[in-house]
MITI-952027 format. One record per residue: x, z, y of N, C-alpha, C in turn; residue in three letters; residue number from 1; chain. Coordinates in steps of 0.05 Angstrom, whole numbers. Each point is the difference from the previous one (the first is absolute). Layout:
<sites>
SITE_n.x_n.z_n.y_ca.x_ca.z_ca.y_c.x_c.z_c.y_code_pos_unit
SITE_X_Z_Y_X_Z_Y_X_Z_Y_Ala_NUM_A
...
</sites>
This chain:
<sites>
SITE_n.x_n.z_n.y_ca.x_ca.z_ca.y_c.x_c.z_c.y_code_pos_unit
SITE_-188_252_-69_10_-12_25_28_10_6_Unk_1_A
SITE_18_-16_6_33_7_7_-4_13_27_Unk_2_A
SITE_23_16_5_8_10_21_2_-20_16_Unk_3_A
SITE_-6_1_34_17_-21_8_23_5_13_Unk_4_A
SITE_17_-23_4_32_3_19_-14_17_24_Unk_5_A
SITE_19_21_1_-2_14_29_26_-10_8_Unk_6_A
SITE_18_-6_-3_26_-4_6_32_12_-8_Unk_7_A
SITE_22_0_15_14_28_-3_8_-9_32_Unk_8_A
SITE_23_28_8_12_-5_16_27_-26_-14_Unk_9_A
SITE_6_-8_31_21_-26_3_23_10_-21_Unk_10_A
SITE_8_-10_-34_20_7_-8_22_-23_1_Unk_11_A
SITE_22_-2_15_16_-19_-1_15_4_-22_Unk_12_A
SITE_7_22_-10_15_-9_-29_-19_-18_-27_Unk_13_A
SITE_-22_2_4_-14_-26_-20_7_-25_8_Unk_14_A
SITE_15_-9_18_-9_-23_13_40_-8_3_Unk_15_A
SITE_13_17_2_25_-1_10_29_-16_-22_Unk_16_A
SITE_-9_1_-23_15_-9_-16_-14_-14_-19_Unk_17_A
SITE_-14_-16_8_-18_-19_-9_28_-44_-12_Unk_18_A
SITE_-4_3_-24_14_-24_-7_-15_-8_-25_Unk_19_A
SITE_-12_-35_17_-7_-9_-26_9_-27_-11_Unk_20_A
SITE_9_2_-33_14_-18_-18_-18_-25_0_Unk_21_A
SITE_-1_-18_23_-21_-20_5_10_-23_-30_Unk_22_A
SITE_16_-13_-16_1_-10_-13_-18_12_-27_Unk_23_A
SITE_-2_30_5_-5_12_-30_-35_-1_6_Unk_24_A
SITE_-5_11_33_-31_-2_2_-11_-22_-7_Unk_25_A
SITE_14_-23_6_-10_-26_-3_-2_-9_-37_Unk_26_A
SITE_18_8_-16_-2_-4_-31_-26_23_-12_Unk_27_A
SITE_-4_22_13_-14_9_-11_-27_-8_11_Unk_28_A
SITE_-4_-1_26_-21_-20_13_-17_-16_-23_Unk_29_A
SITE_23_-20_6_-12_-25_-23_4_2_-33_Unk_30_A
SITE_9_20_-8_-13_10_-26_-25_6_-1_Unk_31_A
SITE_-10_21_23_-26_7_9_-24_-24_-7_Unk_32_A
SITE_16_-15_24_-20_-24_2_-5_-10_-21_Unk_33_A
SITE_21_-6_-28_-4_-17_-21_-3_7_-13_Unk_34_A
SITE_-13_26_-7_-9_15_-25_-18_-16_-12_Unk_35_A
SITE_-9_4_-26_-22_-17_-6_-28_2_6_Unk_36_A
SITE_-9_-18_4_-31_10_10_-17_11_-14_Unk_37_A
SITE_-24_9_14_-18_5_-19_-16_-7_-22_Unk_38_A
SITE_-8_4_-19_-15_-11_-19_-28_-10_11_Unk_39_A
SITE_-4_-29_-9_-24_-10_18_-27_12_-6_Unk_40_A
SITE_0_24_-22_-30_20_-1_3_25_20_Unk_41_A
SITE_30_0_7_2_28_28_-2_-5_16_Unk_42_A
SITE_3_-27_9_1_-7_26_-19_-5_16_Unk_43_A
SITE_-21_-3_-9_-35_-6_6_-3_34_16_Unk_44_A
SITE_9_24_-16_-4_30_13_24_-1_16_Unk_45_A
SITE_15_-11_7_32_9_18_-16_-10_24_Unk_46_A
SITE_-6_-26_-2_-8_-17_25_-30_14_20_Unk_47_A
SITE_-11_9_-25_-27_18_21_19_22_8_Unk_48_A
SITE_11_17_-12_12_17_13_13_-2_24_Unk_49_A
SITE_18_-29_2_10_-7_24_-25_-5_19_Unk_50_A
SITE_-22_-10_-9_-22_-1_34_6_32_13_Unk_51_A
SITE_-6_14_-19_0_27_15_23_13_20_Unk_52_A
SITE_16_-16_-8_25_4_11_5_-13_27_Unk_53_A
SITE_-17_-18_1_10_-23_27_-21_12_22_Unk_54_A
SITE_22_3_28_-7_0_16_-5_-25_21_Unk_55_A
SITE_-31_-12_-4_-6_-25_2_0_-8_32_Unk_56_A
SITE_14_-17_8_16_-3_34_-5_-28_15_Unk_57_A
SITE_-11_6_23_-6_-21_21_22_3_25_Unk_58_A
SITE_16_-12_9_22_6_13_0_-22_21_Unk_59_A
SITE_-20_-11_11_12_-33_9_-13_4_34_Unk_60_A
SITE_10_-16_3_-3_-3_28_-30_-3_6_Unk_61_A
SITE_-12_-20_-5_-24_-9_5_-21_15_-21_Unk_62_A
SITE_4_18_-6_-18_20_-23_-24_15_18_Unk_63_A
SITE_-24_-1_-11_-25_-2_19_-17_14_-16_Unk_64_A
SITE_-26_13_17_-15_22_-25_-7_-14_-23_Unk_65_A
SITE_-9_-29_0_-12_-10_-19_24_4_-30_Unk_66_A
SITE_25_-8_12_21_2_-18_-3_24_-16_Unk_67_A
SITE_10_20_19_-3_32_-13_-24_6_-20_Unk_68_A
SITE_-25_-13_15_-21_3_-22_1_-10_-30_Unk_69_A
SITE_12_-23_3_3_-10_-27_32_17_-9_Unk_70_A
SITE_13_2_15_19_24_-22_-6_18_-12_Unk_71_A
SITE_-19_6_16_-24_39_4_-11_-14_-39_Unk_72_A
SITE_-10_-18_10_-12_-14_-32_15_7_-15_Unk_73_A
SITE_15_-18_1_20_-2_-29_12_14_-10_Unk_74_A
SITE_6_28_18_16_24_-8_-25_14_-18_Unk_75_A
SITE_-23_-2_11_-25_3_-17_0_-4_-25_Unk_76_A
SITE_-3_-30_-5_-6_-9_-18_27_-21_-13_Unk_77_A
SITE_22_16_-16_19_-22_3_6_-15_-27_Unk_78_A
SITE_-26_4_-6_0_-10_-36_-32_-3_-3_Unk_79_A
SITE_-3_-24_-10_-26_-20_-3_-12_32_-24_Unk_80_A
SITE_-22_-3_5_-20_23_-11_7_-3_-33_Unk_81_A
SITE_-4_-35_-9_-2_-3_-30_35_8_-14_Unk_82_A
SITE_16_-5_19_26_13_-6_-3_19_-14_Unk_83_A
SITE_-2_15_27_0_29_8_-14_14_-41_Unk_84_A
SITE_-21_-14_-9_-20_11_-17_16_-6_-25_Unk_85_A
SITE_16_-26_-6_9_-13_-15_23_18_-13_Unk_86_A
SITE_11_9_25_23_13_-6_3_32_-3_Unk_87_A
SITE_-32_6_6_-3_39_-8_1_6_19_Unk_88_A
SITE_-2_-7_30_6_12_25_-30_-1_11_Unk_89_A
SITE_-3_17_13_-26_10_26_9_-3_25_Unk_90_A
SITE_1_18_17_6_-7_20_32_-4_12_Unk_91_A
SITE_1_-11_16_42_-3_3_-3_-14_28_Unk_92_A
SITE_20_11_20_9_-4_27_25_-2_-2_Unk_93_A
SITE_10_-13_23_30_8_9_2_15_12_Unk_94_A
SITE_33_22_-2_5_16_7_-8_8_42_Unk_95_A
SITE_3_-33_11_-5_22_30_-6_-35_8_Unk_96_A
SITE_-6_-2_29_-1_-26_10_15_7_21_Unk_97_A
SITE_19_-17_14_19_3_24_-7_-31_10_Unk_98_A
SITE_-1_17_36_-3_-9_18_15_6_30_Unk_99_A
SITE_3_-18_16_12_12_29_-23_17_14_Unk_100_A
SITE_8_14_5_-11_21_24_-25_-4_14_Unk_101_A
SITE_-3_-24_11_-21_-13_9_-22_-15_-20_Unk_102_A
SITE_7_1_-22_-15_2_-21_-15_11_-18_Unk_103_A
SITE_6_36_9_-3_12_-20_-40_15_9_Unk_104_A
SITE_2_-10_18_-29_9_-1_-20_-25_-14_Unk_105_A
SITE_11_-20_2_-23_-21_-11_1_6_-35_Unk_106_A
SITE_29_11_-9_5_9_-23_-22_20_-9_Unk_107_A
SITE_-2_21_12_-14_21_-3_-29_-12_-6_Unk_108_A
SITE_-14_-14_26_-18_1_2_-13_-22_-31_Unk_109_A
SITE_29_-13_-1_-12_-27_-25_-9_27_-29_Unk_110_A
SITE_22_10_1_0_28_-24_-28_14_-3_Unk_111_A
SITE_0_11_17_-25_14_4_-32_-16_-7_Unk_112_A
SITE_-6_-18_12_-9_-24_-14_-1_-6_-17_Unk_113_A
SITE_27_4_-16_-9_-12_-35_4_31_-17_Unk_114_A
SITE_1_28_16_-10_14_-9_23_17_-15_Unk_115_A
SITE_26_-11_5_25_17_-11_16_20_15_Unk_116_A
SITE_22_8_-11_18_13_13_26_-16_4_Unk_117_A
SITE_3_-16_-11_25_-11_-7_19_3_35_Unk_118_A
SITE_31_18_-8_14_8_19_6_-24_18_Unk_119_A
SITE_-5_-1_27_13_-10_13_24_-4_23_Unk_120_A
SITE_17_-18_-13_28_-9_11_8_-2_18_Unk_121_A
SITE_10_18_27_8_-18_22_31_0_10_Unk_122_A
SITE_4_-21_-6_36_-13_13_4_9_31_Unk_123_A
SITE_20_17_5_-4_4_34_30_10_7_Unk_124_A
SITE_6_10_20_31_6_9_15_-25_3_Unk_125_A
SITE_-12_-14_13_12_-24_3_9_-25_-17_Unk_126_A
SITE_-12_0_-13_-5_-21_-27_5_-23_11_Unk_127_A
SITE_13_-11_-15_17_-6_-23_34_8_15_Unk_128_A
SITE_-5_-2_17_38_7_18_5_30_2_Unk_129_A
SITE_-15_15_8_-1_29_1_23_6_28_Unk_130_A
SITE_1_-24_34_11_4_18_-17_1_24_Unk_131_A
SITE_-19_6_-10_-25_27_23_16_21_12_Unk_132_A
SITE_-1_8_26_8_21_3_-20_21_-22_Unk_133_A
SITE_19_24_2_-13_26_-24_-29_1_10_Unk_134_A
SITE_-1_21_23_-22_-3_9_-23_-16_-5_Unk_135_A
SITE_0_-26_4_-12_-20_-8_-17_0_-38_Unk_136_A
SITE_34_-6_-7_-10_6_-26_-21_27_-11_Unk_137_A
SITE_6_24_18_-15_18_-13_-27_3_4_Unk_138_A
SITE_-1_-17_35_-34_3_-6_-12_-23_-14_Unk_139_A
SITE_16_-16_-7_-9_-21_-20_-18_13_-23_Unk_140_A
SITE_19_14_-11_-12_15_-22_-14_23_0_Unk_141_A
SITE_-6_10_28_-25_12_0_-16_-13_4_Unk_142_A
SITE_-9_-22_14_-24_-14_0_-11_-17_-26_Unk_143_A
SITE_20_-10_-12_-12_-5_-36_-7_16_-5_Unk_144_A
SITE_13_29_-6_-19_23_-10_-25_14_10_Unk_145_A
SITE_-4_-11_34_-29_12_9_-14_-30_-15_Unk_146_A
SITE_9_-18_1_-18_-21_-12_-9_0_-23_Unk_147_A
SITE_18_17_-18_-13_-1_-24_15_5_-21_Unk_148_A
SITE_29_-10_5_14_-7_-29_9_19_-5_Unk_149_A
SITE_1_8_-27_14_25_-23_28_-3_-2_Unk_150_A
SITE_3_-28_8_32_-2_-13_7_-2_28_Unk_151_A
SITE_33_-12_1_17_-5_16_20_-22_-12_Unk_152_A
SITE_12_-22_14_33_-9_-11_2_-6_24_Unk_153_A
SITE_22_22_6_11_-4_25_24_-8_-20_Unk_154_A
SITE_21_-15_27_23_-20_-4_24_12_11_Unk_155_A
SITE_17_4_-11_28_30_20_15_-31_20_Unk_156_A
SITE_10_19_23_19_-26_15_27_2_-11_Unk_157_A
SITE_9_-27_-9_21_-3_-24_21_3_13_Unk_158_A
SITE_0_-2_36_24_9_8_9_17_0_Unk_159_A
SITE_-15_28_-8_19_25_-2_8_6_-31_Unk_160_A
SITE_-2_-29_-18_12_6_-22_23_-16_3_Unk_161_A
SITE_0_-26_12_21_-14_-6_24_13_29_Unk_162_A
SITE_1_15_11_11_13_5_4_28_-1_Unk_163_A
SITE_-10_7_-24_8_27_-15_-15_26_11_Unk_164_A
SITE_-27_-6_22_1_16_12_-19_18_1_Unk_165_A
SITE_-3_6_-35_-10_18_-21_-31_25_7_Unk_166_A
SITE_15_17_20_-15_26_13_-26_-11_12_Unk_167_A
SITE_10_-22_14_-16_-12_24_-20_-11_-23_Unk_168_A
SITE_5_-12_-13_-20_-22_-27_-17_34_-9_Unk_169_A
SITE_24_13_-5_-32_28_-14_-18_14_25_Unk_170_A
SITE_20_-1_25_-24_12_12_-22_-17_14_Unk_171_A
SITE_-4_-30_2_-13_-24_2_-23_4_-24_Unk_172_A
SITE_12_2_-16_-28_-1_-25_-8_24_-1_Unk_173_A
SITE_12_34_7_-17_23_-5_-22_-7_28_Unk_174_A
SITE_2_-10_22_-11_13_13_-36_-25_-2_Unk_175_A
SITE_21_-25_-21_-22_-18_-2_-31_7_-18_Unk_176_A
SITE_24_17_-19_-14_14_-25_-22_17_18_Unk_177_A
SITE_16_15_11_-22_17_20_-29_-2_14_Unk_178_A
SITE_17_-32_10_-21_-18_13_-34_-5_-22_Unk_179_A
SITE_20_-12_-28_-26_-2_-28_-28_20_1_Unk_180_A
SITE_14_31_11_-20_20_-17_-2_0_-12_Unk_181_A
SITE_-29_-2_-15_-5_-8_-31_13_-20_-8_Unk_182_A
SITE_-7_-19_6_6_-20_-11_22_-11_-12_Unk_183_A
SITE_2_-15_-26_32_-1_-5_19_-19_12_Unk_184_A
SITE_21_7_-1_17_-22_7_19_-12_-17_Unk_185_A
SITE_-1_-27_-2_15_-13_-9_32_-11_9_Unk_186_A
SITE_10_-3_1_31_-6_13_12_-24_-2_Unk_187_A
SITE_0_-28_11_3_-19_-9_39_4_16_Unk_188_A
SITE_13_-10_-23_33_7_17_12_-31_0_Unk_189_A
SITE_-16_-15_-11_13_-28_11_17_-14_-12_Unk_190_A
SITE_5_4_-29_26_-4_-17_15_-17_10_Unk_191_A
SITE_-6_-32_6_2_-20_7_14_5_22_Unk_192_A
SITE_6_16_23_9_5_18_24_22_7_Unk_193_A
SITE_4_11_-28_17_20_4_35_1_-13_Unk_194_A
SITE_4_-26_-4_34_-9_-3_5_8_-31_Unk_195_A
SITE_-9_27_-7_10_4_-29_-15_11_-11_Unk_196_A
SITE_8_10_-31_-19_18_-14_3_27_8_Unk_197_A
SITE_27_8_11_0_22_9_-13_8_19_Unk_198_A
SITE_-14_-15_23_-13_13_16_-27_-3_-11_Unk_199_A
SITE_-8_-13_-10_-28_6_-22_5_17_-6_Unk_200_A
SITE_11_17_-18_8_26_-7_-11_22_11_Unk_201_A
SITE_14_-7_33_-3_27_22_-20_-6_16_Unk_202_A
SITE_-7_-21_-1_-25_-7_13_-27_8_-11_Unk_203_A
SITE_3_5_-25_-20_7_-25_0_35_14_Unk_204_A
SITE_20_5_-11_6_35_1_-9_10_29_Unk_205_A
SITE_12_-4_14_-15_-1_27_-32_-3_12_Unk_206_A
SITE_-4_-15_-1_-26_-3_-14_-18_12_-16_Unk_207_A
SITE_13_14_-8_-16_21_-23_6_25_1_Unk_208_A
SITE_29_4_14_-3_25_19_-19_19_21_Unk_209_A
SITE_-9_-31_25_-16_7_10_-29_-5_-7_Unk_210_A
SITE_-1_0_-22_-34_4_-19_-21_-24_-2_Unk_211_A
SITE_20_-16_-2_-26_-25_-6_0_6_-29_Unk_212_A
SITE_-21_-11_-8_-19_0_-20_9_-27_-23_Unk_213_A
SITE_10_-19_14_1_-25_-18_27_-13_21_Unk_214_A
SITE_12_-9_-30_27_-19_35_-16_-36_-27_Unk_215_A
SITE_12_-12_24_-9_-33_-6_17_-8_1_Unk_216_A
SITE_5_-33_-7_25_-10_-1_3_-17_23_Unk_217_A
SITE_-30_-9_10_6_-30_20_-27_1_13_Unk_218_A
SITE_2_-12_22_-29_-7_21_-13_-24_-7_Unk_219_A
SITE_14_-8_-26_4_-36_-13_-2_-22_22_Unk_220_A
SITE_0_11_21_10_-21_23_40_-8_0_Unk_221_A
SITE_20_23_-11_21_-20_-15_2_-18_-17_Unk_222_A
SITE_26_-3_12_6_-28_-28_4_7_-22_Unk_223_A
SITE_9_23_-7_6_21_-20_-13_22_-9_Unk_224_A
SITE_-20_-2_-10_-23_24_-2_3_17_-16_Unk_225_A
SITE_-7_-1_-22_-6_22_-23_22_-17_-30_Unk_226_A
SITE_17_9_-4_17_-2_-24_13_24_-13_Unk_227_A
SITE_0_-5_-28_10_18_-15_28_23_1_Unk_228_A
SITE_13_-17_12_19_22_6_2_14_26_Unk_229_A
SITE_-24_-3_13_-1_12_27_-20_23_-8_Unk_230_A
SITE_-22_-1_-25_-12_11_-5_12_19_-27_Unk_231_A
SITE_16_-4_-14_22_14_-14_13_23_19_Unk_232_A
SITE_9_-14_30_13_16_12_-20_29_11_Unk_233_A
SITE_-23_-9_10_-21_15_9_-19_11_-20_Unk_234_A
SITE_-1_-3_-14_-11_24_-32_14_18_-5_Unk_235_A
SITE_39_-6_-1_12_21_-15_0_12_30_Unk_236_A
SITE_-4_-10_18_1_19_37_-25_19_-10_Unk_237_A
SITE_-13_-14_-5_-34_23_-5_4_18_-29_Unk_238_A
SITE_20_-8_-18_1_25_-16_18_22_1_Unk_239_A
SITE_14_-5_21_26_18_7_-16_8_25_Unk_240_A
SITE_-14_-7_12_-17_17_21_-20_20_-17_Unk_241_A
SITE_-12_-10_-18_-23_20_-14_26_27_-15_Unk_242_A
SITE_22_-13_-14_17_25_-8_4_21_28_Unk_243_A
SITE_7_-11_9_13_19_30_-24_22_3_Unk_244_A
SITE_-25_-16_8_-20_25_18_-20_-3_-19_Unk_245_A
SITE_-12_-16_-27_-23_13_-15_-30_-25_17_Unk_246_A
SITE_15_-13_19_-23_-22_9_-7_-23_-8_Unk_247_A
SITE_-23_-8_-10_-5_-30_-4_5_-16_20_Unk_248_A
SITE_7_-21_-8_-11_-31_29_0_-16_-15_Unk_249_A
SITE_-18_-12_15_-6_-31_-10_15_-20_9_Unk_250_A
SITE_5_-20_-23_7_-30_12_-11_-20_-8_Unk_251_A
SITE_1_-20_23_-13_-20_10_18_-32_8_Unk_252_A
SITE_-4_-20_-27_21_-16_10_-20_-20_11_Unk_253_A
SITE_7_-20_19_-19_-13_18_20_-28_10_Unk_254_A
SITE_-18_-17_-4_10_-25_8_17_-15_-27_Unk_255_A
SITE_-9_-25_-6_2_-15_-30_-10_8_-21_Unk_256_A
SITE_-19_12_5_-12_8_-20_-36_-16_-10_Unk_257_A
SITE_9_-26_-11_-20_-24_-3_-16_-4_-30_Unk_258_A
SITE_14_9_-11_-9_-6_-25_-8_15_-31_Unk_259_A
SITE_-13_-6_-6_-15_29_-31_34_1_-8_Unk_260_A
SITE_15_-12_-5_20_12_-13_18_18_22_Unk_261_A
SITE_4_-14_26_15_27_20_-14_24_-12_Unk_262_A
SITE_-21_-3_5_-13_25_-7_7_21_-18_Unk_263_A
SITE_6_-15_-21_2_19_-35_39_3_0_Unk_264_A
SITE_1_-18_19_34_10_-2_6_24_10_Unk_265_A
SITE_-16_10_27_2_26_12_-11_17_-3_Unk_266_A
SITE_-24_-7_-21_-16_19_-11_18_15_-28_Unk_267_A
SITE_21_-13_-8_8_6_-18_26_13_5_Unk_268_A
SITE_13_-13_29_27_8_12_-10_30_11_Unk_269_A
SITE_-17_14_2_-14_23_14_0_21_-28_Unk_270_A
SITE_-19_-14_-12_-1_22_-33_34_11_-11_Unk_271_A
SITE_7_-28_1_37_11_-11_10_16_20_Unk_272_A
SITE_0_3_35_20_3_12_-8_28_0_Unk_273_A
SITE_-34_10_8_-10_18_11_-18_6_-12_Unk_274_A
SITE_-20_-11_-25_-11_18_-22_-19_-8_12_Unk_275_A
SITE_-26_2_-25_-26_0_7_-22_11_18_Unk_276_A
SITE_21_23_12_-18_14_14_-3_-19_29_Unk_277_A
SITE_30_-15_1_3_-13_30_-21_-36_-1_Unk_278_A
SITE_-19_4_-26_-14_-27_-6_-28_7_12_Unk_279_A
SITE_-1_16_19_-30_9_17_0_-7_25_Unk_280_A
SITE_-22_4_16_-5_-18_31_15_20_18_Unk_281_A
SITE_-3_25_-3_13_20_12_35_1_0_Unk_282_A
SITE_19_-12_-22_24_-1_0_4_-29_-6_Unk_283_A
SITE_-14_-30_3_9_-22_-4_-15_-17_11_Unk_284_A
SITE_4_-23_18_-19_-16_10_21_-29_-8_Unk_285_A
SITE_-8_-17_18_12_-24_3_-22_-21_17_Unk_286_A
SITE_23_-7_17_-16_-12_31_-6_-26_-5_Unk_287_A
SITE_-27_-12_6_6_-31_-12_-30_-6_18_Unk_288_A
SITE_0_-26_5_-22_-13_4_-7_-30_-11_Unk_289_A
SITE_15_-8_-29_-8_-27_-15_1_8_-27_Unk_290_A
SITE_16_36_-7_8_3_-27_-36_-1_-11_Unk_291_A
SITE_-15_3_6_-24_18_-13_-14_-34_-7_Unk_292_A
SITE_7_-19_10_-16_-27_-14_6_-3_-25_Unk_293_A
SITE_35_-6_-2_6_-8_-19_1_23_-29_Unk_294_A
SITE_-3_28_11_-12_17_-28_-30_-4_-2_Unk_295_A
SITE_-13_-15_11_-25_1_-6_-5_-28_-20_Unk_296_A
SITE_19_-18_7_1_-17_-12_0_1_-32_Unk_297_A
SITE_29_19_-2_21_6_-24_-28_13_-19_Unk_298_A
SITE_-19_8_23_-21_18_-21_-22_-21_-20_Unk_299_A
SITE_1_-10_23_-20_-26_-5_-1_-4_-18_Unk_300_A
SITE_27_-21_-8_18_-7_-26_8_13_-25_Unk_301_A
SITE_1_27_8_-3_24_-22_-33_0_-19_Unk_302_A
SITE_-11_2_18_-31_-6_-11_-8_-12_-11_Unk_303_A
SITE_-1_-33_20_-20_-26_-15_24_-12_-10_Unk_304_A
SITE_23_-3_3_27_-17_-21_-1_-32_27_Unk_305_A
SITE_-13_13_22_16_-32_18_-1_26_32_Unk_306_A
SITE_25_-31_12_5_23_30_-33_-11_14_Unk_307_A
SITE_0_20_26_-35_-8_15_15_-24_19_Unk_308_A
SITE_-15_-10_1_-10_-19_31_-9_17_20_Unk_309_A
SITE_24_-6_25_-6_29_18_-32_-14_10_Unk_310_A
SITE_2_-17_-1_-29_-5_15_-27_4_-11_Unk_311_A
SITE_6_14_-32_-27_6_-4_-3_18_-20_Unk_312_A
SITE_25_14_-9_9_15_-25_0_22_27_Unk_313_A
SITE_16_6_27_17_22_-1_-26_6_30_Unk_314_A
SITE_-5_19_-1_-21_12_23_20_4_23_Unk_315_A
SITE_-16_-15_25_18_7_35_-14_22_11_Unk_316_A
</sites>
């Protein structure tokens, strides 16, 4: 088991001469992206690996216990049994189920019920805008945690990045971290909202100063969620943070993330950037609530040699 982020104190020289060559992020980006794919006998093991990885997400307005129950399912069971057998696998979950706040007890109670542990997710600090007063936000996130949830993604307020106003952003998230207790926290910084790569950068570092556990890329409520060079930018942020103090963190890209191949692109963009060790539930997730059909599909097709009929191939 890794240490976890305790934090450091506020260092503004990590953060102070921060410049990034956005033409060069972007060529190496999409080299990333266009590597060649996998060989179609590895990809059958890449893709279960990715279930484990997905943190399986109900986010909607009108989301109701019955909903949660069937997510509670599926995080269960996210691969048809004869798959599962076909392909050498026993049992297999996704990495966590995420839910709003007011959800997280029907979460629990669906879990418990079908007899697991599987961690549960709660989005809070003012999600998806993060312009709660503090206060507000903080008992947000203690009441997910009396409700139940292990995790956290709280959302930082992007105004004190896009106006530089750095200290305030670390001492906002130490005292949110605080708020977690146990539980971990995730950091969602909003890519989509923060003008450049450079403040991704310090928004990352910051962030990981005051001891979150995982930074994210998006609430995937932007228009701009999770892309490669935002996530280029925030890996080499997480390996120049692990040089500095000796800490793991996890990342978490979230939002566009639809399809068995998103999947193996970032499953593969992760192994190159940050090594195998960062290919576990503890240092890698990815936020999604449609990716997990279409790898179940991809499995399908791996199997019997045709895609399923969701209506009678793919279990609801």
């Amino acid at each position: 088991m890794i240490k976890r982020n305790t934090g450091t104190s506020f260092r503004e020289e990590w953060i102070s001469d921060v410049h990034v060559n956005y033409p060069g992020v972007v060529a190496v980006a999409n080299s990333l992206k266009g590597r060649r794919p996998l060989k179609k006998e590895h990809q059958a093991a890449w893709l279960m690996k990715a279930v484990t990885l997905i943190d399986l997400t109900t986010l909607a307005g009108d989301d109701t216990h019955s909903n949660v129950n069937r997510l509670c399912h599926y995080a269960k069971f996210p691969v048809r049994k004869d798959i599962k057998q076909k392909l050498g696998f026993s049992d297999i979950t996704t990495a966590a189920v995420c839910v709003y706040p007011s959800r997280v007890q029907d979460a629990r109670a669906a879990l418990k019920q079908l007899g697991c542990n599987i961690p549960i997710a709660s989005v809070a600090a003012g999600f998806p805008e993060g312009q709660t007063p503090l206060e507000t936000r903080i008992r947000e996130v203690e009441l997910a945690v009396e409700a139940g949830a292990s995790e956290i993604d709280i959302v930082i307020n992007r105004t004190l990045v896009l106006e530089g106003r750095w200290e305030e952003l670390y001492q906002e998230v130490k005292v949110l971290r605080k708020a977690c207790g146990e539980a971990h926290l995730k950091t969602i910084i909003a890519t989509g909202h923060l003008a450049d790569l450079e403040n991704v950068y310090k928004a990352s570092m910051v962030s990981m100063m005051a001891g979150s556990d995982f930074i994210k890329t998006s609430t995937g409520k932007e228009s701009v969620n999770a892309t490669f060079p935002v996530g280029l930018i925030m890996t080499r942020a997480i390996r120049h943070y692990y040089e500095q103090t000796g800490f793991k963190v996890g990342f978490k890209p979230a939002g566009g993330i639809r399809t068995a191949k998103d999947s193996l692109q970032w499953l593969v963009f992760m192994k190159e950037q940050l090594g195998d060790e960062w290919l576990q539930p503890h240092l890698f997730r990815m936020g999604a609530s449609s990716l997990l059909g279409d790898i179940e599909r991809q499995l399908h097709h791996y199997c019997t040699g045709r895609y399923a009929n969701s209506a009678y191939d793919i279990g609801m």
